[in-house]
C-alpha positions, 0 to 999 in steps of 0.5 A: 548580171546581178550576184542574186541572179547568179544565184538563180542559176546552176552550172550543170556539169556533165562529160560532153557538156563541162562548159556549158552554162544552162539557165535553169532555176535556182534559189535564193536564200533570203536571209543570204540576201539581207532579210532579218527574219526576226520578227522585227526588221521590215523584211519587205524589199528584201523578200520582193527583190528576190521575188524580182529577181528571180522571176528574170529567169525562173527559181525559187525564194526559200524563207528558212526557219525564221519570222519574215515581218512584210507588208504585200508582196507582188509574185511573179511569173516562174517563182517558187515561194517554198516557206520552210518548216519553222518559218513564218511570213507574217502580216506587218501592223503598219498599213501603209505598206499594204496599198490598195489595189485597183482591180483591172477585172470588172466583179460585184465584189470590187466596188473599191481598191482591195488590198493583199498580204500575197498578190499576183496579176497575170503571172504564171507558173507561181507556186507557193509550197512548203510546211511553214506558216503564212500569217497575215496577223488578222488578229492585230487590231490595226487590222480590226473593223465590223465592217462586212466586206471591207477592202481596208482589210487585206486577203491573204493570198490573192492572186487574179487571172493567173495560170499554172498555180500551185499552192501546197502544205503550207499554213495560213493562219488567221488572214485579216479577211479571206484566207485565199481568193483565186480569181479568175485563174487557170490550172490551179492545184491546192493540195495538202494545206491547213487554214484556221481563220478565226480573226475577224469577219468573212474568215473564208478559208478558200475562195474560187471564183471564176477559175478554170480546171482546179483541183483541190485535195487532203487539205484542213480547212477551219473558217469563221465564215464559208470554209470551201467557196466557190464564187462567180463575181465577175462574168467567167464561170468557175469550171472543170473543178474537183474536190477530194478528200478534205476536212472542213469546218466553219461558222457558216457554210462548209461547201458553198456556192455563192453567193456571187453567182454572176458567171455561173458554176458547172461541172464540178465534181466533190468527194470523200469530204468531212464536214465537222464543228469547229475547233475555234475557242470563240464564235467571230461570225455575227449569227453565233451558230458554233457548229455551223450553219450550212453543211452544203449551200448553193446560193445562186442569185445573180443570174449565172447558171449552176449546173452539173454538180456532184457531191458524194460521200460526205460526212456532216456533223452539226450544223443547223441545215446540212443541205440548203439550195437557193435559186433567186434574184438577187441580180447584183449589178455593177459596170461591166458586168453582164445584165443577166434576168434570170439564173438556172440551178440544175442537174444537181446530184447528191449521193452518200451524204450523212448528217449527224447532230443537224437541226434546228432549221430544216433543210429547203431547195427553192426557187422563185416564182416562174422560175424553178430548180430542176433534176434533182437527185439525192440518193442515199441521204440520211439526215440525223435531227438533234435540234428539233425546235427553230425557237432554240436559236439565240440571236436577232441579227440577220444578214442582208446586205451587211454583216452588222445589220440588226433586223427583225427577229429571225424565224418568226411565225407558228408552222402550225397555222401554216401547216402548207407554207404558203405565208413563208415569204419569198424574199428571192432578192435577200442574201441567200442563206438557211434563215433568209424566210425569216420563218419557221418552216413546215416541215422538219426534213425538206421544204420544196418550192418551185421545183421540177424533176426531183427524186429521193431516193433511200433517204432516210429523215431521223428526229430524236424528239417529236415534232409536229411539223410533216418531214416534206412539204412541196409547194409549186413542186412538179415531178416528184419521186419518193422512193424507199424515204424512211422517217424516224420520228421519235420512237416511230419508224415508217416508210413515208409514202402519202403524209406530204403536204402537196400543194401544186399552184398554177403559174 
């Protein structure tokens, strides 16, 4: 038996039981081990000996105060990776101890080996706690491309088909691509932890994708691209999910579904959030929107189902759309992926939502034709519009496909020779996001299409300047609720009950 073994047990010491030995978890103190901790040494093999080592028969790895400098590292089932305060796990800028990874799960997204700054496959019971810092040096140029979603550029925590995850009160700062994907997992708690990605592109705070009974609390969450990210790259839905009391900021979505909607989204549950602008000093993001783009997105296009969601008592301050929902069919298809035709986006509640400062692309929820968003609620809504005029966003860049893509010019059109949207264009297969229509839309509060069953109930529209644009515009839209909709437009105030633009089309 190892001596670094012998560490990761405790003799227990009792009247009736002095001699008895228990195999209990331990801990091993890796600057005891070898580990320089100073920045410079390459505390990889050191710090995955231990991780080893302890898993044989369960413990703990405690970085103390110190700078570890790694290349990834592999978890192991029954380990506890507790980075003390004051100590640093940081990214190494060599990529040759960042191997590309072969994925064993089929997903839309996995079309090459990834790579990981933290990986873990089928383990179990993994935790990783404490109030140091996880950086993954993002910022370092070796780690630098403009490539969207490129596997040269490692995750920093990314853990697939694992069971019984803790990760708590920990940083993550500026990861060289998402902060953190679980996929696929089980049992997951994150709780109390801060992430600032603002390194490159696709900085997502945190990403769950296709995971199973997970709660998600008090955490600060501050991305270039979506903050909090649910996902369904591959063909388990992600289910049994809450969400409390965090603080999100982005350059992108804040709450988002999507856009890997394969397997679907049901049953979850978010509230007491606060959804506000971004602390970064400087805009990653291609589409430059510095105080975000989406406050709450559904993106379903790949043929899951999103159903049963709840979002209540959240606070939005300044992104362009504080609510956007998209149904389409984008039907993203790789090997081993199952071939759905069409998705499903309903039974959607929003309650106690305020946004502040939002504008200037309105809020939609659309479907595709044949193929509409259904029960809809949204009660006590009121949504504060400052940035009244679409011409006022600064940028010809859009995204379909490809960060970088450069388009034609976003927004394009005049609402009114349009006053009924029926020239806003489809365009159900692009990548779904507030500015897909390419158009500025007729109305300045809501614009329906291909939707059924949907109330609005005490939500209150506020523009701070005049705008010529209706506050709903419905097309293809059946059963229909408004009830106490209040719209402040400029200095008038009314109760909104007949000036909607209806325009129901037959299948």
């Amino acid at each position: 038996m190892t001596r670094s073994v012998r560490r990761c047990q405790t003799r227990v010491a009792a009247p009736l039981l002095m001699n008895m030995v228990f195999k209990t978890t331990g801990i091993i103190n890796v600057k005891e081990s070898g580990a320089a901790g100073d920045g410079r040494v390459n505390d990889t093999a050191v710090l995955q000996k231990a991780i080893d080592e302890c898993s044989v028969s369960g413990g703990t790895v405690f970085l103390p105060s110190g700078v570890y400098s790694t290349g990834t590292l592999f978890m192991k089932s029954n380990v506890t990776l507790h980075i003390a305060k004051g100590a640093v796990l940081r990214g190494r800028p060599d990529l040759s101890i960042f191997p590309h990874i072969v994925s064993k799960v089929p997903s839309t997204l996995e079309k090459a080996p990834w790579r990981a700054f933290i990986y873990a496959y089928e383990q179990k019971n993994i935790s990783i706690v404490g109030e140091g810092t996880i950086s993954p040096n993002g910022e370092h140029k070796i780690f630098q491309d403009n490539i969207g979603d490129s596997p040269d550029r490692p995750y920093g925590i990314h853990f697939v088909r694992c069971k019984n995850i803790t990760v708590s009160s920990i940083k993550i700062l500026n990861p060289a691509f998402w902060a953190q994907r679980y996929r696929e997992c089980e049992d997951l708690t994150i709780k109390g932890i801060s992430v600032f990605a603002h390194a490159n592109f696709n900085n997502d705070g945190l990403d769950i994708d296709g995971c199973n009974r997970v709660i998600v609390s008090d955490c600060r969450i501050d991305s270039s691209d979506d903050a909090l990210c649910f996902k369904s790259h591959g063909n388990r839905p992600c289910e049994e999910v809450v969400v409390a009391n965090c603080i999100l900021s982005s350059h992108a979505s804040a709450i988002k579904f999507g856009t890997g909607s394969v397997g679907g989204f049901k049953k979850i549950s978010i509230s007491n959030c606060v959804v506000k602008p971004s602390e970064a000093k400087h805009v990653v993001h291609p589409l430059k929107a510095k105080k975000g783009l989406m406050g709450i997105d559904f993106g379903s296009v790949d043929g899951g189902l999103l159903e049963d969601i709840s979002i209540s008592n959240v606070h939005i301050e300044g992104v362009e759309t504080p609510i956007f929902m998209k149904l389409g069919n984008r039907l993203t298809r790789v090997k081993g992926i199952k071939k759905n035709t069409c998705g499903a986006l309903r039974r959607i509640m929003l309650s106690n939502i305020k946004a502040r400062d939002a504008g200037p692309v309105s809020c939609s929820i659309t479907g595709y034709p044949g193929n509409r968003i259904e029960d809809v609620v949204l009660k006590n809504i009121s949504i504060q519009i400052t940035r009244y005029s679409p011409l006022d966003i600064d940028t010809t860049k859009r995204i379909n496909k490809n960060l970088n893509q450069t388009g034609k010019k976003l927004l394009k059109g005049n609402y009114l020779n349009d006053p009924e949207g029926v020239q806003v264009p489809e365009n159900s297969d692009h990548y779904p996001y507030n500015r897909i229509f390419d158009s500025i839309l007729p109305s300045f509060g809501f614009f329906l299409r291909h939707v059924k069953n949907i109330t609005f109930d005490s939500v209150r529209i506020e523009t701070l300047e005049g705008d010529k644009r209706l506050p709903f515009v419905l097309n293809d839209v059946e059963n229909v609720r408004f009830i106490k909709v209040l719209v402040n437009k400029g200095k008038i105030t009314k109760l909104w009950k007949h000036n909607v633009s209806i325009i129901n089309k037959k299948k």
